[in-house]
C-alpha positions as CSV (number, residue, x, y, z in Angstrom):
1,X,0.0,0.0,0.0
2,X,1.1,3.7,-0.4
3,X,1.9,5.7,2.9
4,X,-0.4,8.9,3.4
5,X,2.8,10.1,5.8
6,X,3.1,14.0,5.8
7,X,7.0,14.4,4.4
8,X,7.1,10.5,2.4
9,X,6.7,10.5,-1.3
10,X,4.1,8.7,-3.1
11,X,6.5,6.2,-4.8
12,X,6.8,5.0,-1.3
13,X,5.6,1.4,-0.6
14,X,4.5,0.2,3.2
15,X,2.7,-3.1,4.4
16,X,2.0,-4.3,7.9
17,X,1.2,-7.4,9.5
18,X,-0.1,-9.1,12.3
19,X,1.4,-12.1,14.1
20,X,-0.3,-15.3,15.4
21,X,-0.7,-16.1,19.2
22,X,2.3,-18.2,18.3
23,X,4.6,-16.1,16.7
24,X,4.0,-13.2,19.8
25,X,4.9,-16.7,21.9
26,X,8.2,-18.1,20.4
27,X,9.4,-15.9,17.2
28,X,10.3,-12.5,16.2
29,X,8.0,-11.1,13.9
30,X,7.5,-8.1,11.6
31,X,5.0,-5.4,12.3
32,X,5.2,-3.5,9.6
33,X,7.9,-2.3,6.5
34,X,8.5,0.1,4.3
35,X,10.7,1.3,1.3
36,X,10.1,5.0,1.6
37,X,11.4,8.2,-0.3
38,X,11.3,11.1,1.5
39,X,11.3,15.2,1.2
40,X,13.6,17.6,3.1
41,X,10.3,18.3,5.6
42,X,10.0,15.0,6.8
43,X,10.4,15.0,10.7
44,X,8.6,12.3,12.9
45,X,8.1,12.6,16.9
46,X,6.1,9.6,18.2
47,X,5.5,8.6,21.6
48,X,5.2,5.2,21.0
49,X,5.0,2.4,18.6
50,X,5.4,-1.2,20.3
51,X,8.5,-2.2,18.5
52,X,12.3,-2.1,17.6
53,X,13.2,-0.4,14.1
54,X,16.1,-1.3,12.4
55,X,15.9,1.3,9.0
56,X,19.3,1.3,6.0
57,X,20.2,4.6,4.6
58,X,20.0,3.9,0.5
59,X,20.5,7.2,-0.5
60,X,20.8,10.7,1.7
61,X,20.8,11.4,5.7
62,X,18.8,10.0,8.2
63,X,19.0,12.0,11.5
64,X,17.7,10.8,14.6
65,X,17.4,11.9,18.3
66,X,19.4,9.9,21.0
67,X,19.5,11.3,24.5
68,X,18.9,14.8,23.1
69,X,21.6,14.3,21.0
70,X,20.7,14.8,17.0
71,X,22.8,11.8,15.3
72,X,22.9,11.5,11.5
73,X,22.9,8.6,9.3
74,X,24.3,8.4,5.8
75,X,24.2,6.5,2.9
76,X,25.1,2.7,3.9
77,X,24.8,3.1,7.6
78,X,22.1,1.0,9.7
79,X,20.1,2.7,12.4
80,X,18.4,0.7,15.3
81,X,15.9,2.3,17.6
82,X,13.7,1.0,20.8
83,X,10.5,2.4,19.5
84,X,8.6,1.4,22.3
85,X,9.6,4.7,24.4
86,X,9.3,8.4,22.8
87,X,11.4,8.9,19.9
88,X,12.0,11.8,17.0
89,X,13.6,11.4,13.5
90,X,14.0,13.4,10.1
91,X,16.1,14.4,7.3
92,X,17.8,17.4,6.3
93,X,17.8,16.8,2.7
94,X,16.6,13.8,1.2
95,X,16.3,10.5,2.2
96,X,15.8,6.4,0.8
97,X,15.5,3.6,3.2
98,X,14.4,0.1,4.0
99,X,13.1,-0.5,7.0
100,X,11.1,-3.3,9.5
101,X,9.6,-2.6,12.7
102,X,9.7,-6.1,14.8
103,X,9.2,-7.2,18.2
104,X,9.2,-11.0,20.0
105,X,11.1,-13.4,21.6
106,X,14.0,-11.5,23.5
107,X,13.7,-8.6,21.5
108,X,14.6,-6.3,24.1
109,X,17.6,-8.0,25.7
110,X,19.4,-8.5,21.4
111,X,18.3,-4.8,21.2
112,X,20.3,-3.6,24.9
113,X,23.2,-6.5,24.3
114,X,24.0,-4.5,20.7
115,X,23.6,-1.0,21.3
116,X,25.5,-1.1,24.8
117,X,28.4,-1.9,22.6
118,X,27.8,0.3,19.5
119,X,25.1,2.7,19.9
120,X,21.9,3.3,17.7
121,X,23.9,4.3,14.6
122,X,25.5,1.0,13.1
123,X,27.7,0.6,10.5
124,X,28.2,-3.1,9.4
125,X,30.8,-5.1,8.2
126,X,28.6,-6.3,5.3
127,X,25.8,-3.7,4.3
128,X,24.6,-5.6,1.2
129,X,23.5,-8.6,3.4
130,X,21.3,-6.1,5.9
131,X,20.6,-4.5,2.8
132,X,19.0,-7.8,1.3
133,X,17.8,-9.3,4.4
134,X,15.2,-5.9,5.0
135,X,14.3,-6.2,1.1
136,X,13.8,-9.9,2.0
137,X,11.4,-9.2,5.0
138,X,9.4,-5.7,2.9
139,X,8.9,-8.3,0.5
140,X,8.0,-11.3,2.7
141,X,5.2,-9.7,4.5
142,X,4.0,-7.7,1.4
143,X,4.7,-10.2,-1.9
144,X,1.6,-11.8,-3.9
145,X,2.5,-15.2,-1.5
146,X,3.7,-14.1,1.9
147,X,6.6,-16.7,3.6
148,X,5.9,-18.3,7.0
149,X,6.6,-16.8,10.6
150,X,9.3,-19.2,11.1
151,X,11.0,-18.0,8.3
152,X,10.5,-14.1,8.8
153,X,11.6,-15.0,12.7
154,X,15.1,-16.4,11.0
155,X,15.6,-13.4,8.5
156,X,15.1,-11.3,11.9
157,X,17.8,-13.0,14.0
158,X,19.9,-12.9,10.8
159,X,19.6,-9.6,10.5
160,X,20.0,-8.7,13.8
161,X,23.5,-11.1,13.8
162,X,24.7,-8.7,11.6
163,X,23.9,-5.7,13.6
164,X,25.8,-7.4,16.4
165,X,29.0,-7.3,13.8
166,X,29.6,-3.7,13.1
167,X,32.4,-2.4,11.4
168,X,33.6,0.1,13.6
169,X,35.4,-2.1,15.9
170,X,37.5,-4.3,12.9
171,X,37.5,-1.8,10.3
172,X,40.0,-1.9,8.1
173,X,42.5,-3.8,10.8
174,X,39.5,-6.6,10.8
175,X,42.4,-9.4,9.9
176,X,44.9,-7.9,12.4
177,X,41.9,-8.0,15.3
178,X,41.2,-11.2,14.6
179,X,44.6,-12.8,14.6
180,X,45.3,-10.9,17.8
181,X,42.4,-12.7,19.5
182,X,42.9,-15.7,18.4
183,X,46.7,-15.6,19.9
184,X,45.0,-14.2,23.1
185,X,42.9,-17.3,23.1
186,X,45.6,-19.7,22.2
187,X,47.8,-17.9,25.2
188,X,44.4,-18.4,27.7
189,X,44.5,-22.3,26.8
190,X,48.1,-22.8,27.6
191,X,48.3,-21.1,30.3
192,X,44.5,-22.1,32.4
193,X,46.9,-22.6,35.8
194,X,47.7,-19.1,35.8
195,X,46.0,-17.0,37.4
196,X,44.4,-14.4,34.5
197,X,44.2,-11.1,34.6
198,X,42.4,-8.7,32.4
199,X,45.7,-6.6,32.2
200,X,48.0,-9.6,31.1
201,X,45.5,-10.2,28.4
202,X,45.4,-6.8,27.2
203,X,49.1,-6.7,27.0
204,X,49.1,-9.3,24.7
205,X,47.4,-6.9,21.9
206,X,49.1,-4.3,23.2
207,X,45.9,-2.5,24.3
208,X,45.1,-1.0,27.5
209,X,42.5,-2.9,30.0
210,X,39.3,-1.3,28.5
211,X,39.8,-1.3,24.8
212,X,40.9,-5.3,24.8
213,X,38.1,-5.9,27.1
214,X,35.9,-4.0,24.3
215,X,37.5,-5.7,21.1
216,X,37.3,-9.3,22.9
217,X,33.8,-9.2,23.4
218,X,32.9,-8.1,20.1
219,X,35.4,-10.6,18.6
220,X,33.8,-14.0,20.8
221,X,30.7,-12.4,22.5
222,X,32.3,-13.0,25.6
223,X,34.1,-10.9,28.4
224,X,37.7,-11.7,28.9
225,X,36.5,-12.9,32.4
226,X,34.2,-15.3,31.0
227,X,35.7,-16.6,28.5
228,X,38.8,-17.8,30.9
229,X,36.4,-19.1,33.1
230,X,34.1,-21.2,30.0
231,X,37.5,-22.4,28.9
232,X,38.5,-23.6,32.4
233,X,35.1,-25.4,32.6
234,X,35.4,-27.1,29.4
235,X,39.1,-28.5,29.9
236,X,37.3,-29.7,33.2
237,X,35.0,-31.5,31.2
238,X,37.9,-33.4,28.9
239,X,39.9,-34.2,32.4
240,X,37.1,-35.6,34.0
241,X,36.3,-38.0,30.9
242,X,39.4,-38.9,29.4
243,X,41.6,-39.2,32.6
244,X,41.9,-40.6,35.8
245,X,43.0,-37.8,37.7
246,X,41.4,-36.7,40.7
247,X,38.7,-34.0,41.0
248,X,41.0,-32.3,43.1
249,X,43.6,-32.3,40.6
250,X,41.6,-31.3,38.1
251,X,40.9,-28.1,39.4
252,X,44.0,-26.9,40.2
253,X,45.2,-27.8,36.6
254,X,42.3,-25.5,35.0
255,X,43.2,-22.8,37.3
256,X,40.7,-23.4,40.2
257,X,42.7,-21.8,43.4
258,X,40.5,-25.1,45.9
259,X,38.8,-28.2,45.2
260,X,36.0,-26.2,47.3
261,X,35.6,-23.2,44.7
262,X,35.7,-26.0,41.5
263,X,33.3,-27.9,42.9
264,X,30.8,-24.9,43.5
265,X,31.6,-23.5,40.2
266,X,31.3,-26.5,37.8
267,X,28.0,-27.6,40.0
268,X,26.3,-24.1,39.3
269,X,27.1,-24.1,35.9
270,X,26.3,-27.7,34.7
271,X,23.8,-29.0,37.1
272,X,25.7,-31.6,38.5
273,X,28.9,-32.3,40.4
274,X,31.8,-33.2,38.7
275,X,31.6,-37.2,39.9
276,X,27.8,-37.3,38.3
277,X,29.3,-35.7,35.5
278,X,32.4,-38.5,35.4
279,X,30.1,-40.7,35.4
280,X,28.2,-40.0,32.3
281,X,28.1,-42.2,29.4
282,X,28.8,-40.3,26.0
């Protein structure tokens, strides 16, 4: 259908739809989307609209407002927004986009895990997939034969993977990033007895504390923290089935400074104890 919107051109193509008890239940699902041309006085405030927007500059700016902060996106960029509380946006000049409101199953918690890293204004590693992916939902809610739930749900987390790998971070020292982790990670392995710090790490990529903790994460999805302590319970799991060595010297070979403190920590985490889990047949 055309859009009636003060400020969006008649060219402009919009469809919404409605999810079943199901999709609200277990999937994310569209609301509605749009490929929309705009004129220099477009400028939206809303108070609400129940749902996350995730719109692609094609052509001119997109400029929205952020903690009373007026931030512009450009052509290629990838703007995400939490709809659901009062929000304002226009352009300047001129705009194109693709966009898809959506809402469901955690939402809210992809939403705050990707913007607590990179903000509202994203600018991906590969545009021409989120690029696609938005064209692939406009056209999956709106085509002649609409596609299932299940799949829109999977072009939503897809899209929203990407959003979780923005450029900004690897930029053009992507390969150099990665290598460096992965030697940080090779480094965590060999030395799980050691007693880790975040500073030791970081001095490995020559970083300081905060920037390596910030570069990790985005690199495995994991703190530094973390990640030493899924690695330590994972070696835990290989000792405890392929050798005879005692639970408590297994825990002091993965880095565990008491028998007492492994015990806890690999109980809490798996479920059972590390004799039940010995004991298991794989």
């Amino acid at each position: 259908m055309k859009s009636s919107e003060s400020g969006v051109l008649r060219k402009s193509d919009l469809y919404f739809s409605t999810p079943s008890p199901t999709a609200k239940r277990l999937y994310f699902y569209p609301i509605s989307a749009g490929h929309f041309f705009y004129s220099k006085n477009y400028h939206l405030v809303r108070e609400n609209y129940d749902s996350f927007l995730v719109l692609y500059v094609i052509d001119g700016t997109f400029t929205f407002v952020k903690d009373g902060k007026h931030i512009t996106a450009r052509e290629g960029d990838t703007v995400f927004l939490d709809c659901r509380v009062p929000h304002e946006y226009y352009t300047k000049d001129h705009l194109e986009s693709i966009w898809v409101h959506f809402a469901g199953s955690n939402a809210e918690q992809l939403y705050t895990e990707i913007t607590k890293v990179s903000g509202c204004l994203l600018k991906c590693s590969d545009r021409e997939h989120v690029r696609r992916l938005l064209f692939r939902l406009f056209s999956g809610i709106g085509g002649e034969n609409p596609v299932s739930e299940m799949q829109l749900s999977l072009d939503i987390y897809k899209l929203l993977a990407e959003l979780s790998s923005p450029s900004t971070v690897r930029g053009k020292n992507k390969v150099s990033y990665e290598d460096s982790v992965q030697e940080v990670r090779e480094y965590i392995s060999a030395h799980l007895q050691k007693n880790l710090t975040v500073q030791e790490l970081a001095d490995c990529m020559h970083m300081s504390p905060s920037h390596f903790s910030r570069v990790f994460k985005q690199q495995t999805g994991f703190s530094p923290y973390d990640y030493v302590l899924i690695v330590r319970l994972n070696r835990a799991k290989e000792l405890l089935q392929r050798t005879s060595m005692t639970v408590s010297e297994i825990a002091y070979e993965t880095g565990f400074n008491s028998e007492s403190n492994f015990i806890y920590f690999f109980t809490t985490n798996v479920g059972i104890s590390p004799g039940k889990f010995r004991r298991l047949k794989f």
